[in-house]
C-alpha positions in Angstrom: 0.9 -5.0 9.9 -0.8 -7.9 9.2 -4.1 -6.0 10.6 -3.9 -3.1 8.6 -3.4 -5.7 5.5 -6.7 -7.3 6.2 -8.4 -3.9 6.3 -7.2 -2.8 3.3 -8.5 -6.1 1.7 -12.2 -5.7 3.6 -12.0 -2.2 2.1 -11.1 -3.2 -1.7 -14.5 -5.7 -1.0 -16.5 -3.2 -0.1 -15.1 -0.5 -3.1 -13.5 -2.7 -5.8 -13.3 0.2 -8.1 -11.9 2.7 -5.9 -8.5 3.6 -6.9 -7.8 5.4 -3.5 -8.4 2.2 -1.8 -5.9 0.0 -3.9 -3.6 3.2 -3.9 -3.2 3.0 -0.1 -2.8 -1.0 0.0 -0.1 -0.7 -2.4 1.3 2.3 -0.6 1.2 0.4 2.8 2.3 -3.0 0.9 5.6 -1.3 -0.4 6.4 1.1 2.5 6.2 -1.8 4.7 7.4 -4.7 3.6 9.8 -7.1 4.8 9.9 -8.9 1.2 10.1 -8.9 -1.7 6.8 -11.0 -1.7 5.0 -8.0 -0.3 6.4 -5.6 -2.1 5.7 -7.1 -4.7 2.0 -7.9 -4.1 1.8 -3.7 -3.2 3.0 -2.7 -6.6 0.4 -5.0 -8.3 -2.1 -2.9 -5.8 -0.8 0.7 -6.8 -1.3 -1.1 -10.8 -4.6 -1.9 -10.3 -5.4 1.7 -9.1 -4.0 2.9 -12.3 -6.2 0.5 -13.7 -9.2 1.9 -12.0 -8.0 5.3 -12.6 -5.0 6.0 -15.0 -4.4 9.6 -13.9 -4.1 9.1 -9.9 -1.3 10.8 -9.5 -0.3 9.7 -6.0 -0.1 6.1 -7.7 1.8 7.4 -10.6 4.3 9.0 -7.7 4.5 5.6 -6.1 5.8 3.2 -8.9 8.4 6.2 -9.6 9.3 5.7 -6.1 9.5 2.1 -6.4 11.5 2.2 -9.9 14.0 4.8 -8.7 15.2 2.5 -5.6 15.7 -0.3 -8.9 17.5 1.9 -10.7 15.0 1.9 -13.2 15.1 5.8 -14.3 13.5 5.9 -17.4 10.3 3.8 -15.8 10.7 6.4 -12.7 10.6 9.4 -15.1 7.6 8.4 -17.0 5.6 7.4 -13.7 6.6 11.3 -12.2 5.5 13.0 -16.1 2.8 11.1 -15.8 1.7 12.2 -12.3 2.8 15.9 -13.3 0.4 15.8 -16.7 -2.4 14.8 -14.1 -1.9 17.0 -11.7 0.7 19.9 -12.8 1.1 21.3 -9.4 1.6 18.2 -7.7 5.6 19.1 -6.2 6.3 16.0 -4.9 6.1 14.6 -8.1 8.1 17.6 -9.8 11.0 17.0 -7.3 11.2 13.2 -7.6 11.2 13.9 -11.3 14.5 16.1 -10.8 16.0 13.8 -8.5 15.8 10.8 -10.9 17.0 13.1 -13.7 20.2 13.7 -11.7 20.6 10.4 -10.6 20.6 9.4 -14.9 23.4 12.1 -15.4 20.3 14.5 -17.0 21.9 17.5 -15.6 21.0 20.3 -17.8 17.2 19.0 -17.6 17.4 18.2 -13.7 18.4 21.7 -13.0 16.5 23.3 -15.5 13.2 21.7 -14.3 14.6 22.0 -10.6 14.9 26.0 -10.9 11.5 26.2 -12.2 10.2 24.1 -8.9 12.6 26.6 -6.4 10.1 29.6 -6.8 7.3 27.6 -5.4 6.3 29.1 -1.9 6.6 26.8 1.6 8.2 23.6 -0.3 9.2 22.6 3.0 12.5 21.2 4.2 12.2 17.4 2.6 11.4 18.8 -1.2 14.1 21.9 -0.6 16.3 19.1 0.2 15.8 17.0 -2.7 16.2 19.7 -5.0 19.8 20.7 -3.1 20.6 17.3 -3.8 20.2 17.8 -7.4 22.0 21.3 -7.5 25.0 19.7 -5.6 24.6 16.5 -7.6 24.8 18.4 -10.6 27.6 21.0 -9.6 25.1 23.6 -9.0 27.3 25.1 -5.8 25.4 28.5 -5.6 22.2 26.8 -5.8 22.8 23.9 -3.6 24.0 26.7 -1.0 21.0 29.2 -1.2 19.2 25.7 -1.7 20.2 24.5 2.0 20.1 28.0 3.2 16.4 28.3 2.5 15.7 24.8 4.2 17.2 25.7 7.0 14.9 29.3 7.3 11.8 26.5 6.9 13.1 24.3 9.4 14.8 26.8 11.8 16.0 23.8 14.1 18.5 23.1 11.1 18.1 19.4 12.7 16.1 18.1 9.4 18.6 14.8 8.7 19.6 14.2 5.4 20.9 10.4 4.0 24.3 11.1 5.9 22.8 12.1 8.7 24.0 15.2 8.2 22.0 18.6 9.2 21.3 21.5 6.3 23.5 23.5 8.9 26.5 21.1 8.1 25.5 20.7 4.4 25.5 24.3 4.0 28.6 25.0 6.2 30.3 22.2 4.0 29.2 24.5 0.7 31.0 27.4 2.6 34.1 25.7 2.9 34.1 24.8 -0.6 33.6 28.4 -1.1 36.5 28.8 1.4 34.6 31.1 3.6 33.4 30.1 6.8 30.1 30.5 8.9 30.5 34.3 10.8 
């Protein structure tokens, strides 16, 4: 790790005003840190790409990232609006955005914003699985279910592990039960 730190530092020499370059630092800082220190240190990196370039959206996804696992929702919200206003189709961004609305008790906006995203083509089973997480988060049942169902036809394996370690196939059989039908 320490490697790849002193690469991204020879790099930020060699382009000091490439937002990309302190974008990926920070990225790398944050994703792999073993302290706060660090961490730190990569969110002052992913600032100063923002700095360099206020509408780099992957940066603007990153300190939403890093504000949601504080609990800081409102900051995570503006960082994701802000990544979305640069970049409208950027879905990672869109689902976060739903996620942290959830997680604030923003329901009817979560879902709202999180039934515009579910038309999008090939979101692929992490993104289909945030927005599940919203629909069942916001007791969204027939949603969450058709939700999970849809994962699981992108990721046939059904093996895609969720935070319980728990596969879309038991997610969605769990739905069923709720439903109190069963899997046929």
């Amino acid at each position: 790790a320490a490697g790849a730190d002193t690469a991204y530092a020879d790099a930020a020499k060699v382009a000091p005003s490439d937002a990309e370059v302190f974008w990926l630092w920070g990225k790398f800082l944050v994703d792999s840190a073993s302290d706060a220190v660090k961490r730190e240190e990569g969110r002052r990196h992913l600032q100063k790409s923002l700095s360099l370039n206020p509408t780099h959206a992957p940066s603007h996804v990153q300190l939403g990232v890093e504000h949601q696992k504080d609990g800081q929702y409102d900051q995570a919200v503006q960082h994701f609006a802000r990544a979305i206003q640069a970049d409208p189709t950027h879905t990672t961004a869109r689902v976060q955005e739903v996620i942290v609305l959830a997680l604030s008790n923003k329901c009817k906006k979560a879902t709202r914003k999180a039934r515009d995203i579910l038309p999008t083509p090939k979101l692929g089973e992490k993104l289909l699985g945030g927005l599940a997480y919203v629909f069942e988060t916001c007791g969204e049942n027939a949603l969450w279910k058709t939700t999970l169902a849809r994962a699981m036809e992108e990721s046939p394996e059904g093996v895609m592990q969720l935070g319980e370690k728990r596969s879309y196939l038991f997610k969605y059989a769990t739905a069923l039960v709720k439903e109190q039908r069963y899997l046929e």
